[in-house]
Every structure is written in C-alpha cells, then in structure tokens.
Backbone bond lengths (Angstrom), bond angles and torsions (degrees), N, CA, C in turn:
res aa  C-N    CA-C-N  psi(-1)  N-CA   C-N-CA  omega(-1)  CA-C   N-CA-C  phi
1 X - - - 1.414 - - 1.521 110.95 -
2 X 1.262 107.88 151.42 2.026 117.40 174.75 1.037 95.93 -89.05
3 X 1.601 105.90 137.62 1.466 116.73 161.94 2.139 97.72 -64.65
4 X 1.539 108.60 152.48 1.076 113.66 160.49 1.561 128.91 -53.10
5 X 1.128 112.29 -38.13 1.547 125.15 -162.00 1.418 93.17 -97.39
6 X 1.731 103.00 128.46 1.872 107.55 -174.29 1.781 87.14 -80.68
7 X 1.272 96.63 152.75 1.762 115.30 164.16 1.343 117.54 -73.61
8 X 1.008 122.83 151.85 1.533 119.08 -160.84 1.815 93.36 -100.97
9 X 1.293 142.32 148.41 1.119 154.27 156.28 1.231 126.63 -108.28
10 X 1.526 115.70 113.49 1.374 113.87 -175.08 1.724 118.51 -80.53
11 X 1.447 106.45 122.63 1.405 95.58 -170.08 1.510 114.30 -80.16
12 X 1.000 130.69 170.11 2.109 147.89 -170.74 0.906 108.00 -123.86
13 X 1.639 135.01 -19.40 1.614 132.38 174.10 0.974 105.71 -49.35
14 X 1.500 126.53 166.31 1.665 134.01 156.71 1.426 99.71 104.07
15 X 1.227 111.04 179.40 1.346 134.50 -164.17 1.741 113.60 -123.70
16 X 1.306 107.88 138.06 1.313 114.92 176.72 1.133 132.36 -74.43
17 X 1.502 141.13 147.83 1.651 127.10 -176.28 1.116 118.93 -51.35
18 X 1.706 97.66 -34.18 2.194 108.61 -172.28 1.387 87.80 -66.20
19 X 1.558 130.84 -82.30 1.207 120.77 -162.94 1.784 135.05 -60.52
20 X 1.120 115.08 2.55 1.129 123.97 170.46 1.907 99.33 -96.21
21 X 1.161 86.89 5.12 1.974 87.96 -175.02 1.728 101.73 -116.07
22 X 0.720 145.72 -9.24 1.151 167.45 122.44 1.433 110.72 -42.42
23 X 1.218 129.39 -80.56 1.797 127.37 175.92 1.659 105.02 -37.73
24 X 1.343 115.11 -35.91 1.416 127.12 -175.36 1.148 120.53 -76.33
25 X 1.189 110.86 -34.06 1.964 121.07 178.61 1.787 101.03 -78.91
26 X 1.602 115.79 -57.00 1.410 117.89 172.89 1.564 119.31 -53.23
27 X 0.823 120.66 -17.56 1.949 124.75 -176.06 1.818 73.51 -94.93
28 X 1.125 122.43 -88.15 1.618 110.36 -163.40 1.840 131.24 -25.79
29 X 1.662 96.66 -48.35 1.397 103.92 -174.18 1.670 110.59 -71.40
30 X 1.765 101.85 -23.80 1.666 110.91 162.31 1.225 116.07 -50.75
31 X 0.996 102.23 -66.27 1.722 128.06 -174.40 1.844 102.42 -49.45
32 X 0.815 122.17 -51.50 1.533 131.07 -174.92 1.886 89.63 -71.82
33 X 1.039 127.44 -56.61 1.794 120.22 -162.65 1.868 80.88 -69.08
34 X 0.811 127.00 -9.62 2.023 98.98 -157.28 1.622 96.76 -112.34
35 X 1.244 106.77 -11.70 1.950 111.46 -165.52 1.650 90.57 -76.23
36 X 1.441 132.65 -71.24 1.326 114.29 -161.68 1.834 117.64 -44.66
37 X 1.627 109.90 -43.60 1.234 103.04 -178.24 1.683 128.85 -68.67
38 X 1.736 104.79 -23.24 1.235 121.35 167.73 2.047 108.49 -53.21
39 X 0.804 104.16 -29.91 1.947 127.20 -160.15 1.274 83.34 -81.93
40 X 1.409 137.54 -76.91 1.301 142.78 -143.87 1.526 100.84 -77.79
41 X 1.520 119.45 -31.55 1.367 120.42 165.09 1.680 124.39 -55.74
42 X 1.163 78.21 -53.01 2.133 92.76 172.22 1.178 101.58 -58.48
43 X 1.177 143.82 -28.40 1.298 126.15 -140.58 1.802 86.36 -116.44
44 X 1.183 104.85 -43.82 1.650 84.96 171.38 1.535 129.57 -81.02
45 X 1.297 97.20 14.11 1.713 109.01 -175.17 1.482 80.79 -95.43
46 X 1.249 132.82 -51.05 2.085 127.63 -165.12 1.477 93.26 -65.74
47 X 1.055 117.27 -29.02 1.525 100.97 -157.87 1.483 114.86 -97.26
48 X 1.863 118.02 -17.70 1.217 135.15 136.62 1.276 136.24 -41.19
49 X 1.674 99.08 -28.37 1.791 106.87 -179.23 1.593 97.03 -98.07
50 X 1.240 122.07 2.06 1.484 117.21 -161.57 0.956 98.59 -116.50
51 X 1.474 130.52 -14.86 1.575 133.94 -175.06 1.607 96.60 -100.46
52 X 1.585 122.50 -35.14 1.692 107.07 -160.83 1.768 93.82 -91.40
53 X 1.394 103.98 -10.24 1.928 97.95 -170.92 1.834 96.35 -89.01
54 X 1.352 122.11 -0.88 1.526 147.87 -169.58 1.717 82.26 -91.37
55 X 1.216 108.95 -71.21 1.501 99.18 -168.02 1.442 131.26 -85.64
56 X 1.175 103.19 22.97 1.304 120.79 -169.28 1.728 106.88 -90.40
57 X 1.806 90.09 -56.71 1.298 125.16 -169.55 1.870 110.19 -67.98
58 X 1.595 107.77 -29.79 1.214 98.41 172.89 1.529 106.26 -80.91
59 X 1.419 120.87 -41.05 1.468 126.79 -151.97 2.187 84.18 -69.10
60 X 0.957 108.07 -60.64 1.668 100.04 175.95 1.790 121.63 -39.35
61 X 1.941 89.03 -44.93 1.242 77.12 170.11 1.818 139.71 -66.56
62 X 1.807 107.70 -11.65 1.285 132.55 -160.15 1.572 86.51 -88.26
63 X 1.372 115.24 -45.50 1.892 119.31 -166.69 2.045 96.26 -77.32
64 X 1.307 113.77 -13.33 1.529 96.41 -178.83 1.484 93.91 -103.13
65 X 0.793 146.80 -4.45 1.638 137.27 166.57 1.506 112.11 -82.85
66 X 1.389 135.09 -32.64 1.291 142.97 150.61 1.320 109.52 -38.11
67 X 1.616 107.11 -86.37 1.506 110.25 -178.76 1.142 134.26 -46.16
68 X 1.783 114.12 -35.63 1.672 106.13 178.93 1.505 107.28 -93.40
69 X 1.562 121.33 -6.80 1.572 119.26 166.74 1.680 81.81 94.02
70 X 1.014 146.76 54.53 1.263 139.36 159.61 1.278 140.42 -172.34
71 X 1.537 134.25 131.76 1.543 130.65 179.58 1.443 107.05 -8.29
72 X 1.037 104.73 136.20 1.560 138.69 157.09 1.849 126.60 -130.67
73 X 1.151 101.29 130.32 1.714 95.11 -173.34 1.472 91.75 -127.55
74 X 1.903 109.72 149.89 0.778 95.33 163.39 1.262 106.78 -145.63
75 X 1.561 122.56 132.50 1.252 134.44 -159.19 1.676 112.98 -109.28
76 X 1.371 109.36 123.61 1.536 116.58 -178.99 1.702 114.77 -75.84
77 X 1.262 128.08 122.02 1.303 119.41 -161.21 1.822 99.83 -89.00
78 X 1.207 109.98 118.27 1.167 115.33 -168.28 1.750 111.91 -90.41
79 X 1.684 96.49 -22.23 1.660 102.54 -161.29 2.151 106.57 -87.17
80 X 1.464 91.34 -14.75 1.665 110.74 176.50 1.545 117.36 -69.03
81 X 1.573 105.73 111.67 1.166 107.26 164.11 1.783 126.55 -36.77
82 X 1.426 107.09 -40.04 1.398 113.98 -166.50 1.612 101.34 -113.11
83 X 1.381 108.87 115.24 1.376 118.74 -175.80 1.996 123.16 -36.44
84 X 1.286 104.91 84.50 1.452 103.22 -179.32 1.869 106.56 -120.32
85 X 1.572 94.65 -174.86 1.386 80.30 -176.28 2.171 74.72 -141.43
86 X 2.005 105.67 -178.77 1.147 74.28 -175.11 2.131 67.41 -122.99
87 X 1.336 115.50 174.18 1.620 132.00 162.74 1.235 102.28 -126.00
88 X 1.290 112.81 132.21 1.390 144.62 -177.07 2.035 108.31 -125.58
89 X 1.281 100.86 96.70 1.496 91.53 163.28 1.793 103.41 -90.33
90 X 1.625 92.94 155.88 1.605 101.88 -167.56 1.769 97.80 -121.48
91 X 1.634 94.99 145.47 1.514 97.60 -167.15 1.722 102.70 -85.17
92 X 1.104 114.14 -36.65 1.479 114.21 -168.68 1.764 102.83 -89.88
93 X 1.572 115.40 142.59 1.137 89.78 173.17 1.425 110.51 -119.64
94 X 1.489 133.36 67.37 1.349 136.26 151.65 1.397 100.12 -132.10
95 X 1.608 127.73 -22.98 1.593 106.50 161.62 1.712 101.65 -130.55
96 X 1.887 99.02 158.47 1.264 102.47 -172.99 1.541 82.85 -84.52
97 X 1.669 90.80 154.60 1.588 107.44 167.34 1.204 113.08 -146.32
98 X 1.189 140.69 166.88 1.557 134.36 175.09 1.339 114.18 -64.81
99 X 1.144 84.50 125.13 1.837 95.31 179.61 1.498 123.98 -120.42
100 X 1.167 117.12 -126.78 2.064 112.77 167.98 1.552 98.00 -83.53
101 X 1.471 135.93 64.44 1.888 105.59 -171.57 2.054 77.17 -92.11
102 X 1.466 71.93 166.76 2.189 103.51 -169.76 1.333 96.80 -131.06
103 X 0.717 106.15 168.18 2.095 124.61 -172.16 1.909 79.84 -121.22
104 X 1.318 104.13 129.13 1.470 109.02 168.37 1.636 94.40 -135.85
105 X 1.478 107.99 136.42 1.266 133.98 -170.62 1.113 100.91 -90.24
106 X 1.554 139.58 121.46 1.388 155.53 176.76 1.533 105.15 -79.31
107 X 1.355 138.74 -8.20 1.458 113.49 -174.41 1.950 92.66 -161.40
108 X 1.358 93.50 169.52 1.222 95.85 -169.49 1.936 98.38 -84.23
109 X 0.787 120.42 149.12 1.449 145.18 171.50 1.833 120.32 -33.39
110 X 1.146 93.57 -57.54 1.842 122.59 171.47 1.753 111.11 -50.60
111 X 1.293 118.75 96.34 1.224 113.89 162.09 1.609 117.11 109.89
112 X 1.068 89.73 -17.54 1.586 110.25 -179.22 1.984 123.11 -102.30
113 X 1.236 98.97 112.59 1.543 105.70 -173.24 1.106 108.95 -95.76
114 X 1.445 113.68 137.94 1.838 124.22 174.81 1.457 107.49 -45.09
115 X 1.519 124.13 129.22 1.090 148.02 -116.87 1.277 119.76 -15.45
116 X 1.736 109.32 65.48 1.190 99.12 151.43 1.906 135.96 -89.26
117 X 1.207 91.90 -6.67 1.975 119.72 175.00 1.179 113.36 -120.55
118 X 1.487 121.31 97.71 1.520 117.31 -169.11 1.818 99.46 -111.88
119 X 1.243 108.72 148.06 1.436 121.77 -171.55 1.410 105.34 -121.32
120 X 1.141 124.39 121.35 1.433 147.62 -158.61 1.491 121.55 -117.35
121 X 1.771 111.22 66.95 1.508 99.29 -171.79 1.519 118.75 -59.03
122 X 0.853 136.08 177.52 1.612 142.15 172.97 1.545 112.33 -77.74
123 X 1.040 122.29 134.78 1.307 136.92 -153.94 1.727 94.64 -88.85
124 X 1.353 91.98 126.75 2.018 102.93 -169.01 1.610 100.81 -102.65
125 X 1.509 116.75 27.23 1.656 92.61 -166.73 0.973 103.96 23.20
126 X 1.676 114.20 102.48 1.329 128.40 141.77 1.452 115.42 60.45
127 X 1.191 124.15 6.91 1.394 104.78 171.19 2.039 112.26 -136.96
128 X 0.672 125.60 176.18 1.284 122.98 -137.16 1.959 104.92 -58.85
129 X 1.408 100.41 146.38 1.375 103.16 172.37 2.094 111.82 -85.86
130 X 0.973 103.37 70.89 1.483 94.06 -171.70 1.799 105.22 -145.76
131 X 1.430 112.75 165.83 1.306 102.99 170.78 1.709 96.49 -117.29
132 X 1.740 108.33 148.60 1.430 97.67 172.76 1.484 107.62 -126.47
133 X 1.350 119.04 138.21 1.498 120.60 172.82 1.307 119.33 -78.25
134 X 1.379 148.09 93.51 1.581 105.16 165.51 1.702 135.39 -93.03
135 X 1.232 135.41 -167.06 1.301 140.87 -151.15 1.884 111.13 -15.80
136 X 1.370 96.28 -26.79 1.384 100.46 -153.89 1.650 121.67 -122.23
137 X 1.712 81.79 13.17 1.576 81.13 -158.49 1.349 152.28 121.11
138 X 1.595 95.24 -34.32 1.434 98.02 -158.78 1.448 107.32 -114.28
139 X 1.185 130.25 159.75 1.419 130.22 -170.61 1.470 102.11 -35.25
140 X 1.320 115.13 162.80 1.504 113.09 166.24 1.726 101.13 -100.35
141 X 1.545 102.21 -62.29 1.845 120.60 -177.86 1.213 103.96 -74.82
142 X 1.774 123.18 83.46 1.010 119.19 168.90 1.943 123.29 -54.50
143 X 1.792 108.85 -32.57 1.458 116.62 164.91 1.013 114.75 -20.17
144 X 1.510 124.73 -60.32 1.512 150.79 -164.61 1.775 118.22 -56.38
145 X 1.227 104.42 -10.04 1.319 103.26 -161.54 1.279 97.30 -92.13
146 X 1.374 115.66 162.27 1.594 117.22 -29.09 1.234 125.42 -75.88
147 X 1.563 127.51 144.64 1.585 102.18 -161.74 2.013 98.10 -111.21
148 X 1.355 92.55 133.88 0.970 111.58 -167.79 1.990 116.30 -98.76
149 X 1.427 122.00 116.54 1.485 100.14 -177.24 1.420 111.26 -130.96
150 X 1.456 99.69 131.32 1.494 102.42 -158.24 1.517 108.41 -72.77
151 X 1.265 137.82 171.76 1.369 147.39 147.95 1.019 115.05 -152.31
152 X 2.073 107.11 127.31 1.348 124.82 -153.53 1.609 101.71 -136.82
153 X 1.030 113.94 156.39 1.660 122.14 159.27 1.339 135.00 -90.71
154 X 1.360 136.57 120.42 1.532 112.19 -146.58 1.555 101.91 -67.65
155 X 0.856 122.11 133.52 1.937 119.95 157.70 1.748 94.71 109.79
156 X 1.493 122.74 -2.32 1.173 114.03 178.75 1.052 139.43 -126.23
157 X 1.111 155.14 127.40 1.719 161.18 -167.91 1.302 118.78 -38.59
158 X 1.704 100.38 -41.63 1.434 101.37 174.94 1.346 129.80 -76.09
159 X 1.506 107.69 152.75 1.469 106.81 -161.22 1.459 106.85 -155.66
160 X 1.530 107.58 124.36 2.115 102.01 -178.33 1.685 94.06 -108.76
161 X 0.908 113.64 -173.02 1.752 131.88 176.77 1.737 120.43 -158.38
162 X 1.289 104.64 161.37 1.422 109.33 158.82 1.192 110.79 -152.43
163 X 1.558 87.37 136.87 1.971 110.39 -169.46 1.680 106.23 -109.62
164 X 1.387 92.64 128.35 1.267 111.05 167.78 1.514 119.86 -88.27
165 X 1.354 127.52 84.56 1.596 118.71 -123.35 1.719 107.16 -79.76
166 X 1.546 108.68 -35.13 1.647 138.86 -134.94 0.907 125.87 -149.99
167 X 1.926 134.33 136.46 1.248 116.17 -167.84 1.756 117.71 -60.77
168 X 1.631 123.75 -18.85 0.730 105.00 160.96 1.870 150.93 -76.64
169 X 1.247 98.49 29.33 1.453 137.27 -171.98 1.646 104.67 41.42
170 X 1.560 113.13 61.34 1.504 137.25 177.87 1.506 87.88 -66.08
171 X 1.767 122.67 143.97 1.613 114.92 -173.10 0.837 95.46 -154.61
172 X 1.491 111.90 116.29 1.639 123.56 -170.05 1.245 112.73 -113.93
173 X 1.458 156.56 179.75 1.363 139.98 100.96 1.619 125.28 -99.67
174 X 1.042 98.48 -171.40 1.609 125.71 -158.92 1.587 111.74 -149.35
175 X 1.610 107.40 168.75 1.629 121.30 -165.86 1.431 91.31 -153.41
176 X 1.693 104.66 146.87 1.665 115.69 158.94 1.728 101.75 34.03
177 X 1.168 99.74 -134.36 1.553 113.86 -161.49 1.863 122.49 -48.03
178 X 1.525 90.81 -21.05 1.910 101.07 -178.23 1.666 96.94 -73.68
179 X 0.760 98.43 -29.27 2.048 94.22 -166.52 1.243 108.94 -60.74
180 X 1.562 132.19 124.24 1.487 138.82 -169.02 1.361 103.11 -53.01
C-alpha cells in the first residue's frame, strides 16, 4: 500500500551562486579585452562617414560652380562643435560676397559628441581657410595647393584627410600614413 502523503523530492537542477559567478566574471573579462577594439572600430567608421560626406560636399560644390557659371567657396567651419563645413555661392564674379552659403552637417548626429570629430583645414598664413571654385571648376588660390584637411578623433592617433590636390580641383582622400 502508498502511504497517502506524497514524499517531498529535492530537486539538483539549476545553477550554483559560484558558478553563475564565474559565467559573470568570464563575459566581463571578455567584454573588457573586446571594448577597446570595438571603440577604435566606431571611431573609424565616424570618421569615414565624415571624410566621404567631406567629399561629397566639395565635389557638389565643384559641379555647382560649373553649372550655374559661378564662384563657389567653400569654407570649413572650424568654430562648430559638430563637424560641418559652410558653401557659399557668390553672385558677383570678381568679388566674393554673401550669397545663399548653408551650414552642411558632415556626419550623422547618433553617437557623436561636440568635438568629438575635429576637421583641421591647412593653415594659409593668414589668409582664408576655404577652397574657391570659379566658373569652371578649377581652384581659384592656386598658392593653396594642395589643400590638405585633416580629420581626427579627439584622444586619438588616427587620422583620414581629403586633398584637393591641383588647379584642376582633382579630390582625393587618404588614411593614417597617406595623409601629407
């Protein structure tokens, strides 16, 4: 015969405090070896989108000075937390004057902290940090050549660019070691 009363059974499934403390230390010490290289990845992915939306913005700017037959300047905003540049088409064409210029934003918004992507035109002794197209395209300040603009990460070594090489405003970029 069964006793009435079921027996109680102690169950063994599950996991222990030590070993759930252990799974916890190994995901961490992972997590700590994989974060710097994860960082250095991000950071050259912002600075990739900040260099090709860089060359986008001049090469447009080179195709709207063609098409409308007139000066175009384009000035790197140096005083902006968030990497922009500004384009200025100019109405007169023997002096620049203010015209439609726009603030165009070089990178997307997401992930990116005020000066964390700083853009570094090349130093003009004293005379303007900008590139100018006229009617046709082609450099205006031949002096200037080649104009070189850095893009850096704050706190980091790495560094891409884009060179405006030639009076015919040829526009290349570069990474790490290619950059003049």
């Amino acid at each position: 015969m069964k006793p009435l009363v079921p027996q109680k059974r102690t169950s063994l499934a599950g996991y222990t405090l030590v070993e759930l403390l252990v799974v916890v230390i190994i995901v961490a010490v992972l997590a700590a070896i994989a974060a710097p290289s994860w960082l250095r990845y991000m950071n050259s992915q912002r600075i990739g989108a900040v260099r090709s939306d860089l060359v986008q913005v001049i090469r447009q700017a080179q195709q709207d000075a063609i098409q409308r037959r007139q000066r175009v300047k384009v000035t790197i905003n140096t005083a902006s937390d968030l990497p922009s540049v500004n384009v200025d088409r100019t109405v007169d064409t023997d002096v620049l004057t203010a015209g439609d210029g726009r603030d165009i934003a070089l990178a997307p918004s997401d992930g990116i902290r005020p000066g964390m992507i700083i853009i570094e035109p090349p130093e003009q002794g004293g005379s303007e940090e900008s590139i100018i197209f006229d009617y046709q395209g082609m450099v205006r300040e031949q002096a200037n050549l080649p104009y070189v603009i850095d893009i850096t990460v704050d706190g980091s070594n790495r560094k891409q660019c884009v060179i405006v090489s030639n009076i015919i405003g040829s526009i290349k970029s570069a990474r790490d070691g290619e950059c003049p």
